[in-house]
Structure formats: C-alpha cells, structure tokens
N, C-alpha and C positions, 0 to 999 in steps of 0.2 A: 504494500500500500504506500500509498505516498506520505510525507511528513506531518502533513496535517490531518484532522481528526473529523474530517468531513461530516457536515446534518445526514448526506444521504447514510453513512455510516456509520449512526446513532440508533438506540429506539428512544423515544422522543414523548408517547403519551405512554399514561396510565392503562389503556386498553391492549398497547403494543407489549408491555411488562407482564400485563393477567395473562394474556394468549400464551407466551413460553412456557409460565408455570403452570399453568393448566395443563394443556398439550404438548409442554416437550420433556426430554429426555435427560437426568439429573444425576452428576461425575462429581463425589464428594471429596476433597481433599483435605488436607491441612489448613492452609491460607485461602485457600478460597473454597467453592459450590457454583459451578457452573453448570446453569439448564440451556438446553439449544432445543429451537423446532427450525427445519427447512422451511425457507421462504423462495416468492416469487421475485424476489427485489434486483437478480442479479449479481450480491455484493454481499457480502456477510456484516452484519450489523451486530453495534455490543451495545449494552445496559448495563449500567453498573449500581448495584443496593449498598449502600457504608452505612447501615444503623448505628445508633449511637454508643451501640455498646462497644465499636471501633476504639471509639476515643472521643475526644472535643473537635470542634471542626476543624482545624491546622492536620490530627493526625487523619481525620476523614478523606481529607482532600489530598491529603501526600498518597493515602494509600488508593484512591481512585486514579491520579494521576499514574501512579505506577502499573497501573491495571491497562490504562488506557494507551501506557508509551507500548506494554507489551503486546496490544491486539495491534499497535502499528505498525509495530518489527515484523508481524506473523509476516510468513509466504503465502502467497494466494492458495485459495482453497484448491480443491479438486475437483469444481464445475459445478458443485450443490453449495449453493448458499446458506448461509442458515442467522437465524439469530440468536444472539449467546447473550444471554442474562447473568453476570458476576456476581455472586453472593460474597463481600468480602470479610475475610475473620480479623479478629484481633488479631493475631499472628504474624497477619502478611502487614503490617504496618512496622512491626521491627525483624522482619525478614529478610536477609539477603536477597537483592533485585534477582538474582541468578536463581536463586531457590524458587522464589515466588513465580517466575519465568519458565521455570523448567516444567514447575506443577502445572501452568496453565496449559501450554500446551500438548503435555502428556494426558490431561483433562479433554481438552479439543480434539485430538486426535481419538481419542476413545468415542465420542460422540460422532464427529463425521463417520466411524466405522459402524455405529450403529445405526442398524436399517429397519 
C-alpha cells in the first residue's frame, strides 16, 4: 500500500464495524483480536477498537497508530479483499513494534486462509 492511510482504506461507520463482528471470522492473539469478513470494495480495509482499558488516550492513540503503520507495510493481498476489525490489548501498547507486527500478520494470514 502506499504511505498514506487512505478513507477508501478505512471502515468508517458504526454499521461497517457491527457487519465484521457479526459475520466474520475471529484470530485471537496476545496484542491484539483481529475479525475479517470479505468485501466487495477491491482493497482490504482496517478498523481499529482501543477501549479504554488500553490506557488514557496518549497510550490509545500510540497503540492505534502502531496498528495502522503495520496494515500499511502489509503486501497486497491475494485478490480477496477483506475487512479487518483490530481489537487492541493492553499488551501491544508496550510491545515490541516487531512482536506486535509479526502477530498481526501471522493473525491475517490465518484469516485470508480461511474459506
């Protein structure tokens, strides 16, 4: 993906958040909980939840940040788009970037395998 963190490769409402957890498919880890459902959109899009039991908003927002630099880096999918809802823990806000990195897409890669 490119450096920026583009709206079309957002979910954006409330409606677009209910649909994943309802309907999609849920990879629990340490630092994070990632659910994905395939979409029509072309693009893989991310959500990200930082409850307050993260922390106060400083470490909320470091750990979304980090969430968000790592769906950047990902390599393009395999042709199924999907959208990924990040459930973030306390954990991955004093996590090694690498650790919290490694889970997420060893996370995502379990989901695109699931059909």
């Amino acid at each position: 993906m490119s450096e920026a963190f583009r709206s079309a490769a957002r979910l954006r409402s409330r409606g677009e958040f209910v649909a994943v957890q309802k309907g999609g498919r849920r990879v629990a880890g340490r630092f994070l909980t990632l659910l994905a459902q395939q979409n029509n959109h072309g693009c893989d899009r991310l959500g990200i939840i930082a409850s307050r039991r993260v922390g106060n908003a400083v470490v909320r927002n470091r750990a979304k940040r980090r969430v968000r630099e790592i769906f950047r880096r990902l390599p393009a999918g395999d042709g199924r788009s999907l959208d990924v809802v990040a459930i973030v823990r306390t954990e991955a806000a004093k996590a090694p970037f690498d650790a919290v990195s490694a889970e997420f897409q060893v996370a995502l890669k379990k989901l695109r395998a699931a059909k």
